[in-house]
Every structure is written in structure tokens, then in C-alpha cells.
N, C-alpha and C positions, 0 to 999 in steps of 0.2 A: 504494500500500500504506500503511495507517494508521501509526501510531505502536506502538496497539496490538499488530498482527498482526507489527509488527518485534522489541516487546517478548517477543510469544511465542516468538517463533522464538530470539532471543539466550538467551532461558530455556532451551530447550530445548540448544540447543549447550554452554549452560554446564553443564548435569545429564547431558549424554553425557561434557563431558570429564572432571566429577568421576568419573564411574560409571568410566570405561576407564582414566583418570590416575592418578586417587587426588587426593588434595591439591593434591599437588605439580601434576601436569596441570589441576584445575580453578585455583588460582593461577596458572598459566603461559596459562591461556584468559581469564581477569579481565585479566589485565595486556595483554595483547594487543589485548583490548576497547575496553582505554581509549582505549589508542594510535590506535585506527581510532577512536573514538570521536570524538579531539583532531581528528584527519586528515581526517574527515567535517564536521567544524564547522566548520574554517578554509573547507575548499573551498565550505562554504555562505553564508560571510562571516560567520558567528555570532562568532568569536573571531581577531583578527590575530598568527600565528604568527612574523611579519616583528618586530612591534613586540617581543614578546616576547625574540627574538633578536639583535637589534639590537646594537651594543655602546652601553656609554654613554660617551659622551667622557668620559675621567678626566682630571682633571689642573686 
């Protein structure tokens, strides 16, 4: 499946949650997006979630 026809599809989920949510539900369907968005990229090795989280030795 393209990039494209993924882009379609998250379109379309995002204009059902606005339409049935209101705002508030389409906000609550953005933020959730991202999250899976973050979660999708690590697991493709695009972005390291380890590194990010990591602590940094203080001291």
C-alpha cells in the first residue's frame, strides 16, 4: 500500500472523528496519530526511541 492511499485513509478517519467528536474527538484522533505515528517509525528504525529515553549520567 503507497504512502499515498495511507495518507487517504488517515484523512478520512481524521474527518469521521471530527464529524462524530466534535473538536475535542478530532484532537483526541490527531494526538493518537502521532503517537502511532512515533511507534511506526521507531519499529521501522527511522527514529531511536531507546536513545531518546535513555537517562543521561548527571553528575
Amino acid at each position: 500500500m503507497s504512502n499515498a492511499v495511507l495518507g487517504l485513509f488517515a484523512g478520512l478517519f481524521l474527518a469521521l472523528a471530527g464529524i462524530t467528536g466534535g473538536i475535542g474527538g478530532f484532537l483526541f484522533a490527531v494526538v493518537l496519530g502521532g503517537i502511532g505515528l512515533i511507534i511506526g517509525a521507531h519499529r521501522d528504525g527511522t527514529i531511536d526511541l531507546g536513545a531518546l529515553l535513555r537517562s543521561r549520567g548527571r553528575g
